[in-house]
N, C-alpha and C positions, 0 to 999 in steps of 0.2 A: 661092359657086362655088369658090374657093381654096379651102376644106374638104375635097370634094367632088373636087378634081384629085390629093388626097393623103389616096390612102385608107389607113386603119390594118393594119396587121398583122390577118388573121382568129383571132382568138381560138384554135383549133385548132393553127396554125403559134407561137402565144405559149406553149401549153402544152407544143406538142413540144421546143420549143427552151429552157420551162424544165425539164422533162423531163430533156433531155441536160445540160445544168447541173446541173444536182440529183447524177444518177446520177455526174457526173464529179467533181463535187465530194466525195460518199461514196466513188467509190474512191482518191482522196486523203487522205481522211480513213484509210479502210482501210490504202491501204500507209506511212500513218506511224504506225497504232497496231501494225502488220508488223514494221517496222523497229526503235520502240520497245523490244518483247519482246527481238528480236535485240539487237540492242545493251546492251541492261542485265542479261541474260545473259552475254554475252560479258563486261561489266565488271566484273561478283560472281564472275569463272571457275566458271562453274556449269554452261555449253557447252560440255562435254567428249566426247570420244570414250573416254577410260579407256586401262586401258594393253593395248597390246598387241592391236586390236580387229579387225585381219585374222585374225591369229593365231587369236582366241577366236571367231571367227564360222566360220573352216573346219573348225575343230575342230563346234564346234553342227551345222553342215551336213552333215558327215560322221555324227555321230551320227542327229543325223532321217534321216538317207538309211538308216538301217537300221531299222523301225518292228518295234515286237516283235512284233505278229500273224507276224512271218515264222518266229518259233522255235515257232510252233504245228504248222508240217512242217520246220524244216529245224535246228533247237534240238538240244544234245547230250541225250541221254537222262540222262548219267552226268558231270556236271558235278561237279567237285572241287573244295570250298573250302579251300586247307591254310594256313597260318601262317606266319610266318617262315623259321620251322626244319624247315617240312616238315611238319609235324602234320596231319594229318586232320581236318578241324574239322567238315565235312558233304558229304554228297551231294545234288546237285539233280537232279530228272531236267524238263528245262527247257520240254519240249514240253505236258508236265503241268501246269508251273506258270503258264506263259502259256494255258492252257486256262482254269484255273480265274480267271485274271485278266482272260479275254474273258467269262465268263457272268457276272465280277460287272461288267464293264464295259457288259453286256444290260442287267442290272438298273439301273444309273445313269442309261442312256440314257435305260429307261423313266420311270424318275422325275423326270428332268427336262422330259421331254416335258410331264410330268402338271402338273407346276408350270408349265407355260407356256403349258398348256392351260385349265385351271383360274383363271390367275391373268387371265388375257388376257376371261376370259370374263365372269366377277366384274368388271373392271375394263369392258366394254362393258355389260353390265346399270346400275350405279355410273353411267356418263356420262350413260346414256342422257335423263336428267330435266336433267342440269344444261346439256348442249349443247343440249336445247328453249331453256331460259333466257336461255340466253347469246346465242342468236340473234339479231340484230337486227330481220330483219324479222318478228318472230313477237309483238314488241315485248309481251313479258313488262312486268309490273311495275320499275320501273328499280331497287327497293333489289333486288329477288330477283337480277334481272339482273347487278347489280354482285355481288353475293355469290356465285352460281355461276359467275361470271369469275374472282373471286379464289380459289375452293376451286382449277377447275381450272388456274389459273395457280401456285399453290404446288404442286399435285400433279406439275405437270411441271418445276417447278424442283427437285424434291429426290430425286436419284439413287435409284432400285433398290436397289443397294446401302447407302447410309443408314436407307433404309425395313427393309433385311433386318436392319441392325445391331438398329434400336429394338427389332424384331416379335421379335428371338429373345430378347433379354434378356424380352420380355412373354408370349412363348407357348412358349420355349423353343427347342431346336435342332430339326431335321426340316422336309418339306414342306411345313407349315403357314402357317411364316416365312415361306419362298419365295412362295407362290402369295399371300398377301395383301402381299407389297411388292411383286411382279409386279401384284397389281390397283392396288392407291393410283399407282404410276407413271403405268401404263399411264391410267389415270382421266383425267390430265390431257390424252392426248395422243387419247383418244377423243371425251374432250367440244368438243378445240379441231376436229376434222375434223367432227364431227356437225356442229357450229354453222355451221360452209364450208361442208357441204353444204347443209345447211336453205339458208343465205342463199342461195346459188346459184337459190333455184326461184322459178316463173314466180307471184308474188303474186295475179296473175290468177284463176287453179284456185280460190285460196285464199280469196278474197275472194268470190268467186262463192258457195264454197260455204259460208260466213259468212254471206252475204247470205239464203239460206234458214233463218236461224235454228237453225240446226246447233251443237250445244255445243262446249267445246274439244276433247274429245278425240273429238265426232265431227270435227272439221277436221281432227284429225289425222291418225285412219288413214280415214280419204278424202280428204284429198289433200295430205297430208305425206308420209304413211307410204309410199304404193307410188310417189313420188316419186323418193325418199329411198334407199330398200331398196338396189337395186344397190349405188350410194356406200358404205352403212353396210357393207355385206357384203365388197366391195372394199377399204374399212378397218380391217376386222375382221381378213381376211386379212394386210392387210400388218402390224397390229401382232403379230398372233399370231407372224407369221414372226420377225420383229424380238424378239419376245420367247423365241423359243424358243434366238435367240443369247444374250441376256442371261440366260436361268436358268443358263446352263451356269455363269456364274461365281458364283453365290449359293451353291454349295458351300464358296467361301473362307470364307465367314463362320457355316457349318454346318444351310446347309439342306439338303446331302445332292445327290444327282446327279453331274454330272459335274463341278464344282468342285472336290467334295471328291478326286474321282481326281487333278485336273489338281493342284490343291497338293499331294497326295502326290511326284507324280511332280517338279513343281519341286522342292523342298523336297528330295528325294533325288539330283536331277541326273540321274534317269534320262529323258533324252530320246527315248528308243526310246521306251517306254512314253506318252509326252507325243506324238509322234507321231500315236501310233497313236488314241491320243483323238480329237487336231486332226482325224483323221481320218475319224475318225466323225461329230465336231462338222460338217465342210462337206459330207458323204452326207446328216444329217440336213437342215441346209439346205436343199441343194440339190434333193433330194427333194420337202420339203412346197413351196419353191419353187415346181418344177413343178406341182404337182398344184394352186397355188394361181391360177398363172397358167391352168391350163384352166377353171377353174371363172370365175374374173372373167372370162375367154372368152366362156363361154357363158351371162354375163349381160348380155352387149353387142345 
Protein backbone atom coordinates (compact mmCIF):
# COMPACT_ATOMS: atom_id res chain seq x y z
CA UNK A 1 0.00 0.00 0.00
CA UNK A 2 3.01 2.59 0.84
CA UNK A 3 4.32 1.83 -2.70
CA UNK A 4 1.37 2.44 -4.31
CA UNK A 5 0.66 6.08 -2.21
CA UNK A 6 4.16 7.02 -3.97
CA UNK A 7 3.85 6.60 -7.29
CA UNK A 8 7.10 7.02 -9.54
CA UNK A 9 7.80 9.63 -11.97
CA UNK A 10 6.12 8.22 -15.59
CA UNK A 11 8.87 7.32 -17.51
CA UNK A 12 8.07 10.03 -20.39
CA UNK A 13 8.39 13.10 -17.73
CA UNK A 14 12.01 11.03 -16.67
CA UNK A 15 13.17 11.41 -20.34
CA UNK A 16 11.81 14.93 -20.95
CA UNK A 17 13.59 16.05 -17.96
CA UNK A 18 16.67 14.15 -19.00
CA UNK A 19 16.30 15.62 -22.23
CA UNK A 20 16.54 19.16 -20.91
CA UNK A 21 19.63 18.14 -18.88
CA UNK A 22 21.29 16.71 -21.60
CA UNK A 23 20.58 19.58 -24.06
CA UNK A 24 21.82 22.15 -21.23
CA UNK A 25 24.45 20.41 -20.39
CA UNK A 26 25.88 20.55 -24.35
CA UNK A 27 25.11 24.01 -24.53
CA UNK A 28 27.62 24.52 -21.72
CA UNK A 29 29.76 22.36 -23.05
CA UNK A 30 29.40 24.40 -26.32
CA UNK A 31 29.88 28.10 -24.91
CA UNK A 32 33.14 27.02 -23.18
CA UNK A 33 34.62 25.27 -26.21
CA UNK A 34 33.21 29.29 -27.53
CA UNK A 35 34.96 30.96 -25.23
CA UNK A 36 38.10 28.60 -25.43
CA UNK A 37 38.83 29.65 -29.26
CA UNK A 38 38.21 33.40 -28.03
CA UNK A 39 40.49 33.48 -25.48
CA UNK A 40 43.50 31.54 -26.90
CA UNK A 41 43.21 33.76 -29.81
CA UNK A 42 43.29 36.70 -28.14
CA UNK A 43 46.57 35.24 -26.11
CA UNK A 44 48.73 34.26 -29.38
CA UNK A 45 47.41 38.09 -30.69
CA UNK A 46 46.37 36.36 -33.55
CA UNK A 47 42.58 38.41 -32.96
CA UNK A 48 43.36 41.34 -34.82
CA UNK A 49 41.51 43.84 -36.73
CA UNK A 50 44.86 44.91 -38.70
CA UNK A 51 45.70 48.30 -39.20
CA UNK A 52 43.67 50.85 -40.09
CA UNK A 53 40.44 48.72 -40.81
CA UNK A 54 37.63 51.47 -41.01
CA UNK A 55 39.75 53.12 -43.27
CA UNK A 56 40.34 49.86 -45.55
CA UNK A 57 36.82 48.73 -45.52
CA UNK A 58 35.33 52.37 -46.82
CA UNK A 59 37.79 52.42 -49.26
CA UNK A 60 36.52 48.46 -50.45
CA UNK A 61 32.89 49.79 -50.07
CA UNK A 62 33.43 52.60 -52.13
CA UNK A 63 35.11 50.54 -54.79
CA UNK A 64 32.21 47.57 -55.02
CA UNK A 65 29.86 50.36 -55.12
CA UNK A 66 31.12 50.85 -58.66
CA UNK A 67 30.84 47.23 -60.50
CA UNK A 68 32.50 47.36 -63.81
CA UNK A 69 29.38 46.10 -65.94
CA UNK A 70 28.66 50.01 -65.60
CA UNK A 71 31.64 51.01 -68.00
CA UNK A 72 29.85 48.87 -70.58
CA UNK A 73 27.54 52.34 -71.22
CA UNK A 74 29.07 54.78 -69.13
CA UNK A 75 33.15 53.92 -69.51
CA UNK A 76 35.48 56.49 -71.37
CA UNK A 77 35.84 55.39 -75.05
CA UNK A 78 39.42 57.08 -74.96
CA UNK A 79 41.14 56.25 -71.72
CA UNK A 80 44.96 57.44 -71.49
CA UNK A 81 47.54 55.57 -69.82
CA UNK A 82 50.68 58.03 -69.67
CA UNK A 83 53.92 57.72 -67.26
CA UNK A 84 55.36 59.86 -65.01
CA UNK A 85 56.63 62.38 -67.31
CA UNK A 86 53.76 62.45 -69.38
CA UNK A 87 54.42 59.74 -71.88
CA UNK A 88 51.74 58.01 -73.81
CA UNK A 89 52.03 54.57 -72.86
CA UNK A 90 48.29 53.38 -74.26
CA UNK A 91 44.87 53.87 -75.23
CA UNK A 92 41.95 51.96 -73.77
CA UNK A 93 38.65 52.42 -75.10
CA UNK A 94 37.00 51.07 -71.94
CA UNK A 95 33.41 50.30 -72.97
CA UNK A 96 35.09 47.78 -75.30
CA UNK A 97 37.16 46.29 -72.88
CA UNK A 98 34.42 45.53 -70.34
CA UNK A 99 32.41 44.09 -73.24
CA UNK A 100 34.92 41.68 -73.95
CA UNK A 101 35.37 40.94 -70.10
CA UNK A 102 31.35 40.39 -69.85
CA UNK A 103 31.37 37.51 -72.83
CA UNK A 104 34.37 35.82 -71.28
CA UNK A 105 32.57 36.37 -67.96
CA UNK A 106 29.31 34.32 -70.13
CA UNK A 107 31.61 31.64 -70.79
CA UNK A 108 32.79 31.07 -67.01
CA UNK A 109 29.38 31.25 -65.80
CA UNK A 110 28.77 28.62 -68.17
CA UNK A 111 31.47 26.43 -67.14
CA UNK A 112 30.84 26.52 -63.72
CA UNK A 113 27.40 25.64 -63.98
CA UNK A 114 28.59 22.60 -65.90
CA UNK A 115 30.92 21.56 -63.12
CA UNK A 116 28.12 21.69 -60.65
CA UNK A 117 25.88 20.11 -62.72
CA UNK A 118 27.91 17.28 -63.76
CA UNK A 119 29.64 16.85 -60.60
CA UNK A 120 26.29 17.11 -58.38
CA UNK A 121 24.97 14.31 -60.62
CA UNK A 122 27.95 11.91 -60.64
CA UNK A 123 28.02 12.33 -56.96
CA UNK A 124 23.87 11.32 -56.72
CA UNK A 125 24.34 8.14 -59.12
CA UNK A 126 27.96 7.35 -56.74
CA UNK A 127 25.52 7.47 -53.41
CA UNK A 128 22.91 6.22 -54.62
CA UNK A 129 24.05 2.03 -53.65
CA UNK A 130 25.93 3.25 -50.65
CA UNK A 131 22.89 5.23 -48.74
CA UNK A 132 20.73 1.74 -49.57
CA UNK A 133 23.59 0.37 -47.26
CA UNK A 134 23.97 2.55 -44.78
CA UNK A 135 20.37 2.38 -43.88
CA UNK A 136 19.38 0.93 -40.89
CA UNK A 137 16.33 -0.31 -41.36
CA UNK A 138 17.01 -1.95 -44.87
CA UNK A 139 19.35 -3.80 -42.47
CA UNK A 140 22.11 -4.66 -45.26
CA UNK A 141 24.87 -6.96 -44.19
CA UNK A 142 26.61 -5.13 -41.06
CA UNK A 143 30.48 -5.35 -42.69
CA UNK A 144 28.88 -3.73 -46.17
CA UNK A 145 26.85 -1.51 -43.86
CA UNK A 146 29.84 -0.39 -41.91
CA UNK A 147 31.89 0.16 -45.04
CA UNK A 148 29.42 2.29 -47.00
CA UNK A 149 29.23 4.52 -43.63
CA UNK A 150 32.76 4.97 -43.66
CA UNK A 151 33.40 5.50 -47.55
CA UNK A 152 30.54 8.14 -47.15
CA UNK A 153 31.61 9.47 -43.76
CA UNK A 154 35.43 10.24 -45.27
CA UNK A 155 33.66 11.73 -48.49
CA UNK A 156 32.08 14.32 -46.44
CA UNK A 157 34.98 15.03 -44.15
CA UNK A 158 37.45 16.08 -46.96
CA UNK A 159 36.81 19.48 -48.40
CA UNK A 160 35.95 20.13 -52.24
CA UNK A 161 38.73 21.92 -52.43
CA UNK A 162 41.38 19.21 -51.20
CA UNK A 163 39.59 16.73 -53.61
CA UNK A 164 40.29 19.57 -56.44
CA UNK A 165 44.00 19.94 -55.31
CA UNK A 166 44.64 15.83 -55.54
CA UNK A 167 42.33 15.48 -59.00
CA UNK A 168 44.29 18.30 -60.87
CA UNK A 169 47.74 17.13 -59.96
CA UNK A 170 46.07 13.51 -61.48
CA UNK A 171 43.97 14.51 -64.43
CA UNK A 172 45.30 17.86 -64.88
CA UNK A 173 43.97 21.59 -64.80
CA UNK A 174 40.31 22.12 -66.49
CA UNK A 175 36.63 21.02 -65.74
CA UNK A 176 37.33 17.61 -65.35
CA UNK A 177 39.10 18.27 -61.66
CA UNK A 178 36.19 20.16 -60.81
CA UNK A 179 33.17 18.02 -61.62
CA UNK A 180 34.86 14.87 -60.10
CA UNK A 181 35.79 16.65 -56.61
CA UNK A 182 32.38 18.16 -56.85
CA UNK A 183 31.18 14.43 -57.14
CA UNK A 184 33.56 12.65 -54.28
CA UNK A 185 32.32 15.68 -51.77
CA UNK A 186 29.10 15.85 -52.82
CA UNK A 187 28.97 11.46 -52.40
CA UNK A 188 29.14 11.80 -48.81
CA UNK A 189 26.47 14.34 -48.26
CA UNK A 190 23.98 12.41 -50.77
CA UNK A 191 24.57 9.08 -49.22
CA UNK A 192 23.99 10.59 -45.60
CA UNK A 193 20.34 12.09 -46.73
CA UNK A 194 19.36 9.07 -48.95
CA UNK A 195 20.06 6.79 -45.71
CA UNK A 196 17.39 9.76 -43.54
CA UNK A 197 15.23 9.27 -46.05
CA UNK A 198 15.05 5.53 -46.48
CA UNK A 199 14.98 5.20 -42.48
CA UNK A 200 12.12 7.67 -42.27
CA UNK A 201 9.60 5.05 -44.32
CA UNK A 202 6.74 3.11 -43.02
CA UNK A 203 8.60 -0.69 -42.78
CA UNK A 204 5.23 -1.76 -43.03
CA UNK A 205 4.86 -1.28 -47.19
CA UNK A 206 8.17 -3.00 -47.02
CA UNK A 207 7.79 -5.90 -45.22
CA UNK A 208 4.43 -6.66 -46.71
CA UNK A 209 5.84 -6.62 -49.79
CA UNK A 210 8.98 -9.03 -48.71
CA UNK A 211 6.40 -11.12 -47.36
CA UNK A 212 5.24 -12.03 -51.22
CA UNK A 213 8.52 -13.37 -51.92
CA UNK A 214 9.66 -10.44 -53.93
CA UNK A 215 13.61 -10.09 -54.69
CA UNK A 216 15.79 -7.06 -53.29
CA UNK A 217 15.49 -4.95 -55.95
CA UNK A 218 11.90 -5.83 -56.41
CA UNK A 219 11.37 -4.28 -52.74
CA UNK A 220 12.91 -1.60 -53.80
CA UNK A 221 11.48 0.07 -56.64
CA UNK A 222 8.11 -1.08 -55.17
CA UNK A 223 8.28 0.30 -52.20
CA UNK A 224 11.37 2.05 -51.54
CA UNK A 225 11.75 3.77 -54.68
CA UNK A 226 8.27 5.80 -55.22
CA UNK A 227 8.53 6.25 -51.48
CA UNK A 228 11.64 7.88 -51.51
CA UNK A 229 11.60 9.73 -54.87
CA UNK A 230 10.27 13.15 -53.68
CA UNK A 231 13.05 13.22 -50.76
CA UNK A 232 15.83 11.99 -53.20
CA UNK A 233 14.77 14.75 -55.87
CA UNK A 234 14.22 17.44 -52.92
CA UNK A 235 17.96 16.48 -52.08
CA UNK A 236 19.18 16.45 -55.28
CA UNK A 237 18.10 19.89 -55.54
CA UNK A 238 19.40 21.39 -52.47
CA UNK A 239 22.95 19.73 -53.07
CA UNK A 240 23.00 20.93 -56.63
CA UNK A 241 22.22 24.49 -55.40
CA UNK A 242 24.85 24.34 -52.73
CA UNK A 243 27.18 22.96 -55.22
CA UNK A 244 26.77 25.46 -57.82
CA UNK A 245 28.23 28.05 -54.94
CA UNK A 246 31.02 25.86 -54.22
CA UNK A 247 32.41 25.32 -57.97
CA UNK A 248 32.67 28.96 -58.27
CA UNK A 249 35.67 28.86 -56.15
CA UNK A 250 37.53 25.48 -57.81
CA UNK A 251 38.90 28.04 -60.15
CA UNK A 252 41.44 29.00 -57.42
CA UNK A 253 43.07 25.86 -57.76
CA UNK A 254 42.49 25.84 -61.86
CA UNK A 255 39.46 24.09 -62.75
CA UNK A 256 38.57 26.97 -64.70
CA UNK A 257 34.96 28.93 -64.27
CA UNK A 258 34.50 31.50 -62.19
CA UNK A 259 37.26 31.05 -59.66
CA UNK A 260 39.72 31.49 -61.98
CA UNK A 261 37.89 35.25 -62.88
CA UNK A 262 37.48 35.93 -58.93
CA UNK A 263 41.55 35.18 -58.32
CA UNK A 264 42.35 37.22 -61.23
CA UNK A 265 40.44 40.01 -60.02
CA UNK A 266 41.69 39.66 -56.03
CA UNK A 267 45.14 39.19 -57.05
CA UNK A 268 44.92 42.66 -59.06
CA UNK A 269 42.80 44.52 -56.61
CA UNK A 270 40.35 45.20 -58.96
CA UNK A 271 37.13 45.15 -56.99
CA UNK A 272 34.79 46.64 -59.58
CA UNK A 273 35.48 43.77 -61.58
CA UNK A 274 35.19 41.30 -58.40
CA UNK A 275 31.90 42.99 -57.94
CA UNK A 276 30.48 42.37 -60.85
CA UNK A 277 31.33 38.56 -60.64
CA UNK A 278 29.77 38.45 -56.87
CA UNK A 279 27.27 39.58 -58.80
CA UNK A 280 26.40 37.22 -61.12
CA UNK A 281 27.50 34.56 -58.49
CA UNK A 282 23.97 35.57 -56.18
CA UNK A 283 21.58 36.05 -59.82
CA UNK A 284 22.93 32.50 -60.57
CA UNK A 285 21.83 31.44 -56.97
CA UNK A 286 19.15 33.10 -56.61
CA UNK A 287 17.75 32.00 -59.99
CA UNK A 288 18.18 28.15 -59.74
CA UNK A 289 17.00 28.78 -56.13
CA UNK A 290 13.68 29.68 -57.39
CA UNK A 291 13.13 27.51 -60.04
CA UNK A 292 14.22 24.76 -57.53
CA UNK A 293 11.92 25.82 -54.91
CA UNK A 294 8.83 25.37 -57.62
CA UNK A 295 9.68 22.22 -58.65
CA UNK A 296 9.94 20.61 -54.75
CA UNK A 297 6.50 22.58 -54.77
CA UNK A 298 4.91 20.73 -57.05
CA UNK A 299 6.23 17.50 -55.58
CA UNK A 300 4.33 18.05 -52.47
Amino acid sequence: MSAAAAPEPTTPDRRLLRGRSGFFALVLVYAGLVLACGLTLVASGELSWGREPWSNLLKTLSEFGQPSFLDLWFGPERLEYRSDDGTLLRVENRQQVEADFLAGLARATWTTFQIATLGSLLAAVLALPLGLLAARNLHAPRPLAWAASAVLDVSRAIHTLVFGLVLVGIVGLGPTAGILAIALHSMGTYGKLYAESIETLDMGAVDAVRATGASPSQVFFSAVWPSVLPQFVSNHLYVWEFNIRDSTILGLIGAGGLGLLISEAVSLFQWGRLATILLVVIALVVLFDTVSRRIRQALL
